[in-house]
KEGUPA-788908 format. One record per atom (N, C-alpha, C): x, y, z. Coordinates in steps of 0.1 Angstrom, whole numbers, padded with zeros to 4 digits, always signed. Each point is the difference from the previous one (the first is absolute). Layout:
XYZ;...
This chain:
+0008-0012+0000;-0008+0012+0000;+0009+0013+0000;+0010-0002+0005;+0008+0015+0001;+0004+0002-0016;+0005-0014-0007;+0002+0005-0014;-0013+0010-0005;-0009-0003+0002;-0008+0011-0004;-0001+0014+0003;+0009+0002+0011;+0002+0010+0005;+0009+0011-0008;+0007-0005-0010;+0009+0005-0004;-0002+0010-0011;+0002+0013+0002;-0003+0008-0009;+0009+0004-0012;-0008+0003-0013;+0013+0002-0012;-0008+0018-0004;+0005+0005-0004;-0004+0013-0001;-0010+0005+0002;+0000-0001+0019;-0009+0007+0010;-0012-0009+0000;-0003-0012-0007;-0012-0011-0001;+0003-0013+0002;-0009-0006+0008;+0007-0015+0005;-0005-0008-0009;+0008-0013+0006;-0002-0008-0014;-0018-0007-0005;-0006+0004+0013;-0012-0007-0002;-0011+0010-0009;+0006+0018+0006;-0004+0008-0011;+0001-0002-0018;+0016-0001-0003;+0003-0007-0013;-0005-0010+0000;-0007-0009+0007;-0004-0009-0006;-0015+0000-0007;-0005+0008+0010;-0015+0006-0001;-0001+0006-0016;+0011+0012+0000;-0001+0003-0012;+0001-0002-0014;+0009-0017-0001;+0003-0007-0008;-0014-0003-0005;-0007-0008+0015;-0011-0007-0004;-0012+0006-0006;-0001+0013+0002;-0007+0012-0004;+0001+0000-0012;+0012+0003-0009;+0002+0002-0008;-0001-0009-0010;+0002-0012+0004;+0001-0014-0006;-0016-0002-0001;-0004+0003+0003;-0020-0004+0005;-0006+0012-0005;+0003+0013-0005;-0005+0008-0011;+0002-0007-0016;+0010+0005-0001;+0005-0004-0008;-0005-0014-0011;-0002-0013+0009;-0007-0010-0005;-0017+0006+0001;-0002+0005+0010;-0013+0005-0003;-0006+0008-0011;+0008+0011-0006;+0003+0009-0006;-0001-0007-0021;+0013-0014+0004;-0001-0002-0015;-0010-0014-0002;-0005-0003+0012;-0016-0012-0001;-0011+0012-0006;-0004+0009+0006;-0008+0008-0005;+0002+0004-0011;+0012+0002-0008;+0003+0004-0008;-0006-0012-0012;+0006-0008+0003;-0004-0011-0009;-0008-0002-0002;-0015-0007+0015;-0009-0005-0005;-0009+0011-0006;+0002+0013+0003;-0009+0013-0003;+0002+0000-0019;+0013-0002-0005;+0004+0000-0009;-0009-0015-0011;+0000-0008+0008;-0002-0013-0003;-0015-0001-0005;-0007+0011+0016;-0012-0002-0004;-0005+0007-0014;+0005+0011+0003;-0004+0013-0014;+0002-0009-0011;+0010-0003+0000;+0004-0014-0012;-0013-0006-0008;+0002-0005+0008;-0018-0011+0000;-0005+0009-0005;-0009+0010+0006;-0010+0009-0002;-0001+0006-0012;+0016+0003-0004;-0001+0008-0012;-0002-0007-0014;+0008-0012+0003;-0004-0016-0012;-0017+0001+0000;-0005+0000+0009;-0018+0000-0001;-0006+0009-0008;+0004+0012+0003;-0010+0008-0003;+0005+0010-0013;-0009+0010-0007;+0006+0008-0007;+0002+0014+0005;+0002+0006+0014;+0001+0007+0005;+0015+0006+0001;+0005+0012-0004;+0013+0002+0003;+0008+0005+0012;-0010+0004+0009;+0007+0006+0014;+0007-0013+0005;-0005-0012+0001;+0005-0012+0006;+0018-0001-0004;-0004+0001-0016;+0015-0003-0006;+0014+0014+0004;-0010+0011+0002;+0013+0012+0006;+0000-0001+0012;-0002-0009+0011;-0001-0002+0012;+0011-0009-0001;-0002-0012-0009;+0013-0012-0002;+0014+0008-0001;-0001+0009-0013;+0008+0005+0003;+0008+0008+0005;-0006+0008+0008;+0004+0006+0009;+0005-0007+0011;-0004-0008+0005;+0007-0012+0010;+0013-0002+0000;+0000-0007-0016;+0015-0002-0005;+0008+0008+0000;-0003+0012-0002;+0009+0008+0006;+0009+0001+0015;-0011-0011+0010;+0006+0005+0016;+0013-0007-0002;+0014+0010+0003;+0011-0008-0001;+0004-0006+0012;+0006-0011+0002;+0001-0004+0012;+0013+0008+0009;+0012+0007-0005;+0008+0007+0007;-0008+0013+0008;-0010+0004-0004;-0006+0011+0007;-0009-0007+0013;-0004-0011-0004;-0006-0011+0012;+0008-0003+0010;+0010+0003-0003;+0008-0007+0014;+0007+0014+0001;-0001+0014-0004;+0000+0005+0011;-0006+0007+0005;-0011-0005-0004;-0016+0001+0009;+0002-0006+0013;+0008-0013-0003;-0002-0011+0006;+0014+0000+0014;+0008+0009-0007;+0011+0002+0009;-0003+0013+0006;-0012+0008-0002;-0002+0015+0012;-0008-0007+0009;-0009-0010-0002;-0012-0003+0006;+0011-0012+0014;+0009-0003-0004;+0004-0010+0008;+0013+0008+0004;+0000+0014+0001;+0011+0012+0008;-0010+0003+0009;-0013+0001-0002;-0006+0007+0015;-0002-0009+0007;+0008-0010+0002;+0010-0006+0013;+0005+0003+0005;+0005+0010-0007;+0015+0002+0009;+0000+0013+0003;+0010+0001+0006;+0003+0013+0006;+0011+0011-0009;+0000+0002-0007;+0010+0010-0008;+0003+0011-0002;+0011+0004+0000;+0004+0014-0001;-0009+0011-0009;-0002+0017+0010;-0008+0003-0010;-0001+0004-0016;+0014-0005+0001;+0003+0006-0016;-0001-0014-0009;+0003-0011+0001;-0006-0010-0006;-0011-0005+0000;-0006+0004+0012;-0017-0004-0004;-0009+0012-0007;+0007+0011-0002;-0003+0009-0012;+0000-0003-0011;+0015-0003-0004;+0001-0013-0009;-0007-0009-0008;+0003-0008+0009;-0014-0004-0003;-0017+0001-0002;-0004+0009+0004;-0012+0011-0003;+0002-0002-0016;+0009+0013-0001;+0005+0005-0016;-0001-0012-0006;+0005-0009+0001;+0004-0012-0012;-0009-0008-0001;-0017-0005+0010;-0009-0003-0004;-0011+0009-0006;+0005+0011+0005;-0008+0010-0008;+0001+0001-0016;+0011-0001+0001;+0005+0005-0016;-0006-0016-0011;+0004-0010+0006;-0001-0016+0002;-0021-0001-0007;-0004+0006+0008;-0014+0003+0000;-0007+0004-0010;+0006+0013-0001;-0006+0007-0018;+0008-0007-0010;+0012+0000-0001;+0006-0011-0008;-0012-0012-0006;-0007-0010+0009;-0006-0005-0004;-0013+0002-0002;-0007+0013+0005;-0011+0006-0005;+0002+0005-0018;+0013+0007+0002;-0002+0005-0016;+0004-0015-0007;+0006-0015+0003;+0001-0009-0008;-0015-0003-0002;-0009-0001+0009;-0011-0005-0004;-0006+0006-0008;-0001+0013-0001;-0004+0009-0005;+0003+0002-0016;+0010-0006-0004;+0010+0000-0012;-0004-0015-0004;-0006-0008+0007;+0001-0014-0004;-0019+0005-0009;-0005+0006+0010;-0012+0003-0004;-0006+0004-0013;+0007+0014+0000;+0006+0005-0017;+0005-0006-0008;+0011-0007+0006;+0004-0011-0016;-0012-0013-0005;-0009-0003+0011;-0008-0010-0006;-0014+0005-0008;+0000+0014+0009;-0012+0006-0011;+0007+0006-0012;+0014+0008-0002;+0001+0001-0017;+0004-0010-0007;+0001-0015+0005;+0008-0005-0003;-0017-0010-0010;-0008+0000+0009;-0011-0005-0008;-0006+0009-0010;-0004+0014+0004;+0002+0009-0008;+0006+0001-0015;+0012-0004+0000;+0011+0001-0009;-0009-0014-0007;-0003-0012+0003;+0003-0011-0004;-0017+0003-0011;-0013+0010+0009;-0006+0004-0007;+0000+0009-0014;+0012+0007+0004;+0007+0012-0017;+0001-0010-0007;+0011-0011+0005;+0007-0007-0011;-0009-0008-0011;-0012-0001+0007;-0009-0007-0013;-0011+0013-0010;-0003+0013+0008;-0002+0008-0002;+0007+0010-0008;+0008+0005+0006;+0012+0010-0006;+0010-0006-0003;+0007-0005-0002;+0016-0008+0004;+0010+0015-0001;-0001+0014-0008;+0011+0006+0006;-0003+0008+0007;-0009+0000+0004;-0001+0003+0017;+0001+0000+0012;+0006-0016-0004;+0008-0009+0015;+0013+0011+0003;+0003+0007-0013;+0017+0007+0005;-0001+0011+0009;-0013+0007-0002;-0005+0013+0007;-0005-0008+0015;-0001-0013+0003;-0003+0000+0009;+0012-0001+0013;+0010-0005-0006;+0013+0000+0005;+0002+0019+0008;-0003+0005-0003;+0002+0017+0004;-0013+0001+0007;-0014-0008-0001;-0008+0003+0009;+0005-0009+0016;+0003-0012-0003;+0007-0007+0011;+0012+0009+0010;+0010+0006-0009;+0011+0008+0005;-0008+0011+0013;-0008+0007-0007;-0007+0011+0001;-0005-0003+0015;-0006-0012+0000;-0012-0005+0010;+0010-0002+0012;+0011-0007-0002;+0008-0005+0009;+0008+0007+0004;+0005+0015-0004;+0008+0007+0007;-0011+0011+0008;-0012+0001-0007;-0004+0009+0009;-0003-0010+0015;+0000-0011-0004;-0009-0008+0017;+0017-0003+0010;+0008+0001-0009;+0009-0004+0007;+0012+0019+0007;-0008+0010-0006;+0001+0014+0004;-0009+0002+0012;-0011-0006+0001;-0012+0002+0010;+0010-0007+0012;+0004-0016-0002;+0005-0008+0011;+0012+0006+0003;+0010+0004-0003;+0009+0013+0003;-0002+0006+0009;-0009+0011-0005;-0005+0013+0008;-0006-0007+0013;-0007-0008+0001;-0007-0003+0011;+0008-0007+0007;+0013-0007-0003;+0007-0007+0009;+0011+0013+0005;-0001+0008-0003;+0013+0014+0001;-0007+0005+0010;-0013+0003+0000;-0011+0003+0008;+0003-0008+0014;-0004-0013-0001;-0004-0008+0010;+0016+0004+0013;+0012-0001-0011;+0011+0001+0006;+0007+0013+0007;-0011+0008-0002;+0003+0012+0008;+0001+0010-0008;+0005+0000-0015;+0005+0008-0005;-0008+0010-0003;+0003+0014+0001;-0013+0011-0010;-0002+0001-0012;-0006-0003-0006;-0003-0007-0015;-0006+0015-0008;-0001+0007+0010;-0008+0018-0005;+0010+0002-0012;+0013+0006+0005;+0003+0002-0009;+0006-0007-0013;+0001-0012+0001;+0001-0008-0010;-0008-0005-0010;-0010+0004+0009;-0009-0002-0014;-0006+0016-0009;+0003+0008+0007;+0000+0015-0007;+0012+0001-0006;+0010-0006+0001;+0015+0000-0008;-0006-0016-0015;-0002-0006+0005;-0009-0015-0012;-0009+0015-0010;-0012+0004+0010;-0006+0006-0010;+0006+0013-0011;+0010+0011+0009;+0007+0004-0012;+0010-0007-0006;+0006-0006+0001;+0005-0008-0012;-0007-0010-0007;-0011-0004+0001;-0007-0004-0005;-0005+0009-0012;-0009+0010+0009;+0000+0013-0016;+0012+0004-0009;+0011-0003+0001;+0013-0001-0005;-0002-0007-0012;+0001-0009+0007;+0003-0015-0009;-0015+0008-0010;-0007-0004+0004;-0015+0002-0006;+0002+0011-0012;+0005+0010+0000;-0001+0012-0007;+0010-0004-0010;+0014-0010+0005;+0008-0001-0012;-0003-0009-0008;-0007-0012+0004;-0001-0010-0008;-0019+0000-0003;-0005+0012-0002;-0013-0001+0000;-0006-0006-0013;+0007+0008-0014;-0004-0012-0009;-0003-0015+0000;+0012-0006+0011;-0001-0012+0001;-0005-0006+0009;-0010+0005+0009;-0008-0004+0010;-0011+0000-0008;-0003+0012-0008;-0012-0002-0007;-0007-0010-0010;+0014-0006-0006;-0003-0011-0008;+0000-0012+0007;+0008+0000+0008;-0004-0012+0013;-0014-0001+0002;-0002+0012+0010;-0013-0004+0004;-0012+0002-0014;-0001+0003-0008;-0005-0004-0014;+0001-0013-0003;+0008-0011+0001;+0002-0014-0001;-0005-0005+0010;-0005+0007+0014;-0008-0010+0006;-0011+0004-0003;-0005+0011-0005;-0011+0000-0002;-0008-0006-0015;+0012-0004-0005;-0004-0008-0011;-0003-0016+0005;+0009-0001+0010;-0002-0012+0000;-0008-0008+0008;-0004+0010+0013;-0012+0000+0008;-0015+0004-0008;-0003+0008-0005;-0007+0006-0009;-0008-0006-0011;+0012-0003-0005;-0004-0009-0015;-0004+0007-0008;+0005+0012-0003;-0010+0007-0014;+0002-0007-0017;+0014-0007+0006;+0002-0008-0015;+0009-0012+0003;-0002-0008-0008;+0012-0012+0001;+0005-0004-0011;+0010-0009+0000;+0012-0008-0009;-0010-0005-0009;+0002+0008-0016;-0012-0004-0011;-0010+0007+0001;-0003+0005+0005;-0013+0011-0001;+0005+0008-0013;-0011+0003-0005;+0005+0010-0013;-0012+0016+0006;+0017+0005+0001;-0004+0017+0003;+0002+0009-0009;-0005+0013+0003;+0002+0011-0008;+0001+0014+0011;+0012+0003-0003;+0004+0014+0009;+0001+0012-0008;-0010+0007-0001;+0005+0010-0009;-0002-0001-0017;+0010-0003-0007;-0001+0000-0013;+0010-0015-0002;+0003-0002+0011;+0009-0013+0000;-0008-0010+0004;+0000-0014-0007;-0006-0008+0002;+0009-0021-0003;-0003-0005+0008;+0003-0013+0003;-0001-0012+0008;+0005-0010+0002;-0001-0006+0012;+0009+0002+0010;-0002-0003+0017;+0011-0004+0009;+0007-0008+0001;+0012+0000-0001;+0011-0010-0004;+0007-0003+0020;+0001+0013+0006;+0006-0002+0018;-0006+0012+0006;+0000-0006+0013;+0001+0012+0008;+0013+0002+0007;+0007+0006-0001;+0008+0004+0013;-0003+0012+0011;+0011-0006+0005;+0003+0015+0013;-0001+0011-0009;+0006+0006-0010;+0000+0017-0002;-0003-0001-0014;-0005-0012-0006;-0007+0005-0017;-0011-0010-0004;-0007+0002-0002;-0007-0012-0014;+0006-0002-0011;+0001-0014-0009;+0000+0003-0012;-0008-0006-0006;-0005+0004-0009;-0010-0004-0014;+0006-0001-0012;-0007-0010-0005;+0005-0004-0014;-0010+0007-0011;+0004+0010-0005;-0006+0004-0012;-0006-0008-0012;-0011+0006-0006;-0005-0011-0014;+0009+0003-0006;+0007+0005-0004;+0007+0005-0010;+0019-0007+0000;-0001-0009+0017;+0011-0002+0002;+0010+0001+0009;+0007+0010+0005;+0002+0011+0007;-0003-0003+0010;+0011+0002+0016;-0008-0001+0011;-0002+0018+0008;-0008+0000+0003;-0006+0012+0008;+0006+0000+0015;+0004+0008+0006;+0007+0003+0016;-0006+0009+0003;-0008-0005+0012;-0006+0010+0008;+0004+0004+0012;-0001+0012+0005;+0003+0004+0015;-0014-0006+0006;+0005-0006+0015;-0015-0008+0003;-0008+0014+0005;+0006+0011+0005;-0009+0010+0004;-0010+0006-0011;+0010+0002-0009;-0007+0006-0016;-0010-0005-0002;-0001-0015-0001;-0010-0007-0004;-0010-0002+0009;+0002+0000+0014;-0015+0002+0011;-0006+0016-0008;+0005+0006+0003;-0004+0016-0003;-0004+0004-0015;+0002-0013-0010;-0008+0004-0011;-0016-0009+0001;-0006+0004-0008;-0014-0008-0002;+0005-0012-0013;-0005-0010+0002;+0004-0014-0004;-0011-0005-0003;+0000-0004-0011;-0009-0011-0006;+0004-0017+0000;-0005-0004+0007;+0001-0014+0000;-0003-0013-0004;+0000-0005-0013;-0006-0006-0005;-0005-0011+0003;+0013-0005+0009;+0000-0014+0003;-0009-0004+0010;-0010+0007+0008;-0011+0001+0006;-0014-0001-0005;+0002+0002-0012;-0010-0002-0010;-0008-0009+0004;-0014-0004+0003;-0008-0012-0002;-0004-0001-0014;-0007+0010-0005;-0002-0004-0015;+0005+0014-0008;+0001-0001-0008;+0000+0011-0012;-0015+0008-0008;+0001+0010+0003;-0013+0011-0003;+0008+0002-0017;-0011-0001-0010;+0009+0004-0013;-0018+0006-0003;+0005+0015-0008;-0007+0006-0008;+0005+0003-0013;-0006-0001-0012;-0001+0004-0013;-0009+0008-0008;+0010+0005-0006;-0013+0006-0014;+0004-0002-0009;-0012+0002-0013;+0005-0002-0015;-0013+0012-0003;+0006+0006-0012;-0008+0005-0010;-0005+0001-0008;-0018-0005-0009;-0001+0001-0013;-0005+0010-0004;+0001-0004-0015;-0004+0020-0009;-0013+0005+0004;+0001+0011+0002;-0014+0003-0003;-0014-0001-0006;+0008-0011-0014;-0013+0000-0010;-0004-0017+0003;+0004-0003+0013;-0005-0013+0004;-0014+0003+0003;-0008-0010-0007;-0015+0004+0002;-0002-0007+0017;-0015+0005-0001;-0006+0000+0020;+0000-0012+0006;-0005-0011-0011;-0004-0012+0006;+0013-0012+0000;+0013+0006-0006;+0010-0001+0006;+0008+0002+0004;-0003+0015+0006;+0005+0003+0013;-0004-0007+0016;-0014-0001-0002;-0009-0008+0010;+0006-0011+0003;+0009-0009-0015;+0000-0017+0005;+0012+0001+0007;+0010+0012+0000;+0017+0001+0000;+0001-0007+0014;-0011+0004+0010;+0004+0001+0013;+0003-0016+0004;-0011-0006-0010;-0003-0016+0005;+0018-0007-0008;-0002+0008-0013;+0014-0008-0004;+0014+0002+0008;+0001+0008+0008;+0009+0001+0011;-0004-0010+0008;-0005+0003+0008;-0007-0012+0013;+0002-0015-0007;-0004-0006-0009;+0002-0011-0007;+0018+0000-0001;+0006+0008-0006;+0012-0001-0006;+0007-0004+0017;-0005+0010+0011;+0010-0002+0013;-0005-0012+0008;-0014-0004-0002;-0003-0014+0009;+0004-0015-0006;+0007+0001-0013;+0001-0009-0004;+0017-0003+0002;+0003+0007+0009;+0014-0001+0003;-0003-0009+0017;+0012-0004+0003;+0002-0007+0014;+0004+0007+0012;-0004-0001+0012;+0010+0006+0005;-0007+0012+0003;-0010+0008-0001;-0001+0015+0000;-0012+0000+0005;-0002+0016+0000;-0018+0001+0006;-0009+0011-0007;-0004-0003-0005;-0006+0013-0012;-0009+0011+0012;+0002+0016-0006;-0004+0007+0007;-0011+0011-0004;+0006+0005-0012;-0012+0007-0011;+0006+0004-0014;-0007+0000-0004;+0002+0007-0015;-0008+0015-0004;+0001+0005-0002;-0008+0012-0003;+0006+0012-0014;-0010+0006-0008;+0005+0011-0006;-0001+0008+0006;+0012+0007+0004;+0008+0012+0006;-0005+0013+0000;+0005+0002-0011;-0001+0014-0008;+0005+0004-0012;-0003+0010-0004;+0003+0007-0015;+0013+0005-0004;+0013-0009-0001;+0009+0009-0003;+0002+0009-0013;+0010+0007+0000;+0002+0004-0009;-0001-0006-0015;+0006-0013-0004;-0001-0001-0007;-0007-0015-0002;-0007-0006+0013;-0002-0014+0001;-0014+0000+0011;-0005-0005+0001;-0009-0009+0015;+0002-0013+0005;+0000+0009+0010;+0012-0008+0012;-0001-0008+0002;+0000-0016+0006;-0006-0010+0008;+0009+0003+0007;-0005-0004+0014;+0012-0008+0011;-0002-0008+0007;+0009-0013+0004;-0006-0013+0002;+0009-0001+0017;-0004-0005+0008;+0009-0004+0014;-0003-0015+0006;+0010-0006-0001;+0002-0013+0006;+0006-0005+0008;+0002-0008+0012;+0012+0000+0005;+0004-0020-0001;+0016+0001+0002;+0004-0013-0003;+0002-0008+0012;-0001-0009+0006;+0005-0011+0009;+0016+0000+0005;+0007+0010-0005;+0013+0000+0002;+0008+0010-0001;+0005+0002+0005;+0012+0014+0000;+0012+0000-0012;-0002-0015-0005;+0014-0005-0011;-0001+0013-0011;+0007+0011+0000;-0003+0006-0014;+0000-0012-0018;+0008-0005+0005;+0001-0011-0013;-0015-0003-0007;-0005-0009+0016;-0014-0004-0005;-0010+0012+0000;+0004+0008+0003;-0013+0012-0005;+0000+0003-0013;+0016-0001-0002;+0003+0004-0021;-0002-0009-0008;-0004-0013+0006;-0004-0011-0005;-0014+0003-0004;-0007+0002+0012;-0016+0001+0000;-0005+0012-0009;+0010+0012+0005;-0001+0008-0014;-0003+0003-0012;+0013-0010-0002;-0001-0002-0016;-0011-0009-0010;-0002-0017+0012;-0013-0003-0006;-0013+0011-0002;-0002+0012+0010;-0010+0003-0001;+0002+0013-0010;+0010+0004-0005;+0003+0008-0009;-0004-0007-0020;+0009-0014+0004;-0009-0008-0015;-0008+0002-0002;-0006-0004+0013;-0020-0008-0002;-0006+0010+0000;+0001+0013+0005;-0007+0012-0006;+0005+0003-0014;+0013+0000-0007;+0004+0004-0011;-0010-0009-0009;-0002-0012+0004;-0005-0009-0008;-0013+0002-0002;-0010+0005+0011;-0011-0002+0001;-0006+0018-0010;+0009+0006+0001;+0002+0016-0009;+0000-0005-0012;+0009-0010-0006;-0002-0001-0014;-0007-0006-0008;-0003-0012+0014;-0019-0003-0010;-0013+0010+0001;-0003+0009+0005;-0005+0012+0005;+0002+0009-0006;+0010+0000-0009;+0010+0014-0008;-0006+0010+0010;+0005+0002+0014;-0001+0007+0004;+0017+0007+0003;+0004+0016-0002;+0013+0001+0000;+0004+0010+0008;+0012-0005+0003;+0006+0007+0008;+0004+0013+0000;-0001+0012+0009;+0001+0012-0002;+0020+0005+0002;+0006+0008-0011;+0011+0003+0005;+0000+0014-0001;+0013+0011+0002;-0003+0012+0003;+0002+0004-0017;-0012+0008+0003;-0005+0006-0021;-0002+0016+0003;-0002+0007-0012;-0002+0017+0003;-0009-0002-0015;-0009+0008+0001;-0005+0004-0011;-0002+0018-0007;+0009+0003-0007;-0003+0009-0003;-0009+0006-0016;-0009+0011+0007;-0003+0006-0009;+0001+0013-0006;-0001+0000-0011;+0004+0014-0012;-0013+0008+0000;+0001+0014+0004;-0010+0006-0003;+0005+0007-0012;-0009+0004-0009;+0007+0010-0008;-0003+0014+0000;
């Protein structure tokens, strides 16, 4: 019994022993909960199609086990008796130990929601997986700026003016590289947003084509003509865009003109040989036909249909049958076509 008596740095040995066992008995406590908690979500998340389950898993995996034990080694110090500057010490180092694994979980969290996210683009957008790389960056220094501040905080420090020294140099940074914040955040808002994607066929302006990528600071489009198009991503939020590729169907209007000396009662039939000429196509939805008005040198019809598809190809398909079968159905009718004429007369 007196061996027990024996003190090693102001604590006897049955103290150290206490604390061992402390520590040793967190610790296993600490990575069993870990596991089966992990084990369970496991299960859970294989079940169901719910995603909080699966960023819970991963966040888990994140708990590293060197921060566990020295969880596991402060909890098995308030045994002992120690000097006040080392059990300060120790304070600081599970403190720090603490948010450490708050911001890993936190980071584990973020990477499993962009990470499915991302896995979403890639069948959607595929070059928009690259822009997501800069939304991930983005996400994780701000949370890991927050866990900082608050652990500088927790540790005593006055964080006042550090973060009024963060915010002017932040406007710094901000004012020099402003162009290129702007097209940043322009790419998330492409990519969050979705005003267009990979193959969409757009028109900006007088420029027109499909999306070929998105990046961080440009678009490109592939011109009809060939030619790729480079956009600033800001330019292109800030212009008005036509999107084709959103199209559910195609709205197409026409007119033709015949002469004036087309008598009445075939003008009357024109409307039906339109409507005939466009329902006998596939694919479409007939809308009206009508005589218009009196132009100048013609009367007008105008016909509006729309097609089952956004394909321009098959619309110029559908077009053209219905441009025959009217030409055709004109020449048994000798009914004819109006083009631009003048007629002048001589007085004397």
């Amino acid at each position: 019994m007196e061996s027990l008596d024996i003190t090693v740095l102001g604590n006897s040995l049955t103290a150290w022993a206490s604390a061992v066992a402390a520590a040793l008995l967190s610790y296993g406590i600490m990575v069993l909960i870990r596991d089966k908690v992990m084990e369970r979500f496991s299960k859970l998340a294989a079940r169901t199609s719910t995603r909080w389950d699966e960023s819970l898993v991963a966040a888990l995996r994140q708990t590293k086990s060197l921060l566990l034990v020295i969880v596991s080694l402060y909890l098995g110090s308030r045994f002992l008796e120690l000097p006040a500057g080392f059990a300060r010490f120790a304070a600081l180092t599970v403190t720090i130990a603490l948010f450490i694994q708050v911001g890993l979980w936190g980071s584990g969290i973020l990477t499993e929601g962009l990470q499915r996210y991302r896995e979403q683009l890639r069948s959607e957008n595929p070059a928009a997986v690259t822009s997501m790389g800069a939304v991930s960056f983005v996400a994780k220094l701000v949370l890991w700026s927050v866990i900082l501040l608050l652990l500088l905080d927790n540790l005593g420090v006055d964080i006042t003016a550090l973060v009024a020294g963060l915010g002017v140099g932040g406007i710094a940074v901000a004012l020099a590289v402003q162009n290129i914040l702007s097209d940043l955040f322009a790419a998330l808002t492409i990519v969050l947003d979705k005003p267009f994607a990979v193959g969409d066929f757009i028109i900006v302006g007088d420029l027109i084509g499909s999306v070929e990528s998105v990046g961080i600071k440009t678009t490109r489009v592939r011109s009809l003509s060939g030619e790729q198009l480079v956009f600033s991503n800001s330019d292109l939020l800030s212009s008005r865009l036509r999107n084709y590729g959103r199209m559910a169907e195609r709205r197409v209007a026409f007119k033709i003109g015949v002469t004036y000396d087309t008598p009445r009662d075939k003008l009357k039939a024109i409307p039906g040989i339109l409507k005939e000429a466009v329902e006998a196509q596939e694919d479409l939805r007939f809308d009206r036909a009508h005589f218009q008005a009196y132009g100048d040198f013609s009367l007008d019809f105008e016909t509006v249909y729309y097609v089952h598809t956004p394909d321009y190809n098959r619309y110029m398909d559908v077009q053209q049958e219905i441009n025959l079968a009217i030409h055709e159905r004109f020449e048994e009718l000798d009914i004819q076509f109006a083009f631009p004429t003048q007629t002048l007369h001589l007085v004397r």
